[in-house]
DRENDO-358181 format. One record per residue: x, y, z of N, C-alpha, C in turn. Coordinates in steps of 0.02 Angstrom, whole numbers, padded with zeros to 5 digits, always signed. Example, Ala and Ser with C-alpha at 12.3 -4.5 7.8 and 13.67 -1.06 7.14 Angstrom:
REM residues 2
+00660-00284+00390+00615-00225+00390+00660-00165+00390;+00642-00112+00354+00684-00053+00357+00645+00002+00394;
END
This chain:
REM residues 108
-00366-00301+01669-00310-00319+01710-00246-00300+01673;-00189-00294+01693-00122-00257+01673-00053-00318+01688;-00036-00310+01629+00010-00366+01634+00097-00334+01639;+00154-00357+01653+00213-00320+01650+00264-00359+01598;+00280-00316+01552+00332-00353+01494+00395-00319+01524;+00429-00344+01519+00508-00324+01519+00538-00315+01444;+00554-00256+01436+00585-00222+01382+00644-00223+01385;+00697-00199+01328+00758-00174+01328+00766-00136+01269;+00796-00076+01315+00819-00010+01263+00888-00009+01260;+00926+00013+01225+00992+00031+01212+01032-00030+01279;+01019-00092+01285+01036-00117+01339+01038-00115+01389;+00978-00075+01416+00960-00091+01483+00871-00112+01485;+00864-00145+01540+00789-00186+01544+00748-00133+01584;+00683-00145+01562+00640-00092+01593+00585-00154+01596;+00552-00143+01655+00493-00163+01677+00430-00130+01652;+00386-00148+01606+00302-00078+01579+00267-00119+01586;+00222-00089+01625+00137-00106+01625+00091-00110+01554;+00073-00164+01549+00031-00148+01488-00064-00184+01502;-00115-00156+01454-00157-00189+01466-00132-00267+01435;-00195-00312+01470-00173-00386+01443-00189-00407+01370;-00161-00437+01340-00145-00456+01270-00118-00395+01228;-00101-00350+01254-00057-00295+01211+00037-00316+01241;+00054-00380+01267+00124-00399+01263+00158-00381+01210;+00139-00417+01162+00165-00436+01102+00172-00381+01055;+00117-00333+01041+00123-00276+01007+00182-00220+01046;+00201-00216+01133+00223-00167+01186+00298-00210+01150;+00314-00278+01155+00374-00286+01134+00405-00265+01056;+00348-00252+01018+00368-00244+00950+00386-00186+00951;+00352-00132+00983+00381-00070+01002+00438-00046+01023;+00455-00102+01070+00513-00078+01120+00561-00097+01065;+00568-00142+01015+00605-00158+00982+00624-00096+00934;+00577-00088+00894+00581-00022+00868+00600+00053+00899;+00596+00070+00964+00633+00111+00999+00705+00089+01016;+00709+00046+01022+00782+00019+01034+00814+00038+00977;+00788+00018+00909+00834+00016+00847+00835+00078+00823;+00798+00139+00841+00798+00199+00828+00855+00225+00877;+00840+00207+00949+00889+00249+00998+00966+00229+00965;+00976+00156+00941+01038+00131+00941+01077+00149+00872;+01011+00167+00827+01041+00197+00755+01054+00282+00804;+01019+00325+00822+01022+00383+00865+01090+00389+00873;+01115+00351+00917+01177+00347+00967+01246+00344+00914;+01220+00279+00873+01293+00287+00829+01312+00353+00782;+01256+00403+00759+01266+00446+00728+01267+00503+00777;+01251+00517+00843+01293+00562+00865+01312+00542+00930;+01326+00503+00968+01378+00490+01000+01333+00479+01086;+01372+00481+01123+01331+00471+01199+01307+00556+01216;+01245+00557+01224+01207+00620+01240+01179+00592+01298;+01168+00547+01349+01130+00549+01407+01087+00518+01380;+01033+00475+01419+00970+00441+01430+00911+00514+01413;+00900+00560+01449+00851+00604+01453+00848+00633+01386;+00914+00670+01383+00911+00672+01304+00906+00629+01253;+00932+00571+01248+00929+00542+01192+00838+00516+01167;+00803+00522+01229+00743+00497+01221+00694+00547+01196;+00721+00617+01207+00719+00675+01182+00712+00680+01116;+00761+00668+01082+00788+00656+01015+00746+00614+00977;+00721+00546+00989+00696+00484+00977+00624+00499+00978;+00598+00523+01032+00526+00575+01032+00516+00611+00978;+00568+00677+00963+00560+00705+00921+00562+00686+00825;+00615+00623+00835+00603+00613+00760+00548+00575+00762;+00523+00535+00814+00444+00487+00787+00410+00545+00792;+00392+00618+00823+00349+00658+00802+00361+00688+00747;+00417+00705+00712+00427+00735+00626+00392+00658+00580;+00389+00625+00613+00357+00545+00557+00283+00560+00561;+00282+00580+00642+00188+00586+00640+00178+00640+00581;+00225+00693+00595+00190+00766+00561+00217+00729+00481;+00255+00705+00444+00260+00679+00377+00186+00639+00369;+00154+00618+00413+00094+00569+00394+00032+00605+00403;+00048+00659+00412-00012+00708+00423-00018+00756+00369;+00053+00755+00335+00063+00800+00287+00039+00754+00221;+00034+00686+00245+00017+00632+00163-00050+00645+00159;-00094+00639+00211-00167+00639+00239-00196+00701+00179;-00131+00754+00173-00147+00828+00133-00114+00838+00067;-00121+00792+00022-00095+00809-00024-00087+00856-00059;-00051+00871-00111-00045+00939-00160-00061+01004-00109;-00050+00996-00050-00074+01049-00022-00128+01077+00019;-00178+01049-00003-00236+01041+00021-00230+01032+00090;-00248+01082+00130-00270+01088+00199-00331+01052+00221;-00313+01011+00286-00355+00983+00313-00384+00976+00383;-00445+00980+00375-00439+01008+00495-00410+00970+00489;-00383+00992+00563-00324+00990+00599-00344+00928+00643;-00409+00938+00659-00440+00888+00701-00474+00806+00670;-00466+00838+00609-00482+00771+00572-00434+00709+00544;-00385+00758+00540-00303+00707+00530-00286+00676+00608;-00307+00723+00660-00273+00704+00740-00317+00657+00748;-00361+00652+00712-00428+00583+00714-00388+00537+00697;-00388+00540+00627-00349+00476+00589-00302+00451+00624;-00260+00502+00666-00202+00466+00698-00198+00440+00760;-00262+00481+00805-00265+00480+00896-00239+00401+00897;-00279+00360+00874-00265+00292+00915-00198+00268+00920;-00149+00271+00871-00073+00257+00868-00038+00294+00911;-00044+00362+00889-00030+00431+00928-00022+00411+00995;-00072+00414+01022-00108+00394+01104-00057+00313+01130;-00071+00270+01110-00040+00231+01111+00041+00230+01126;+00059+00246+01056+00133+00301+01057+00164+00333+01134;+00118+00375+01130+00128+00415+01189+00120+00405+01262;+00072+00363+01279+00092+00314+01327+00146+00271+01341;+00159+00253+01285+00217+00215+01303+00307+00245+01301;+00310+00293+01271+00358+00337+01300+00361+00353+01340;+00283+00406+01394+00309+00426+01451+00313+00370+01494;+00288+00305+01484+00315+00254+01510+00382+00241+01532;+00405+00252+01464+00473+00222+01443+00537+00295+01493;+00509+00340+01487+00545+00411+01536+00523+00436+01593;+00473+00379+01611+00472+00390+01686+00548+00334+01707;+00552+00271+01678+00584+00237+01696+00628+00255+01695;+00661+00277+01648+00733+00313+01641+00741+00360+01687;+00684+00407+01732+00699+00459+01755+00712+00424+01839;+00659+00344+01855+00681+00323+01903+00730+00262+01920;+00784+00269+01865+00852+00213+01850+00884+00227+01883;
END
């Protein structure tokens, strides 16, 4: 069954579907996107909703690729598919809940 948390990003509320008992972890998130978009914003200024989520996407994906690069130390290459292991479940997670988060924005 699917429960609905009410979020807030950069000050506005969003309605997300989540499965049930993942509330609590969906709000810890939203918190943490908030404090990224809102650190985002003060260092470069008003860019739009579409973009800014843009931006916010892209530095949590340079964090994924830094944690993929720890997975490989000194260099050492590692499938590719074996690190996207280590990470799918966060990843996945992750990523649900952004295009979550930019569908909403796209229907504000």
């Amino acid at each position: 069954m699917a429960s609905t948390v009410s979020i807030t990003i950069v000050g506005r509320s969003y309605e997300i579907s989540c499965d049930d008992g993942q509330e609590d972890y969906l709000k810890s998130l939203a918190v943490e996107v908030d404090r990224r978009t809102g650190d985002l914003l003060r260092s470069v200024g008003q860019v739009g909703d579409a973009r800014l989520l843009v931006m916010v996407a892209l530095l949590m994906a340079d964090e994924i690729g830094a944690l993929r690069r720890q997975l490989a130390p000194d260099g050492v290459e590692v499938d590719p598919r074996a690190a996207d292991l280590a990470l799918a479940g966060g990843i996945d997670a992750l990523a649900r809940r952004i295009e979550a988060i930019a569908d909403r924005l796209q229907s504000a």
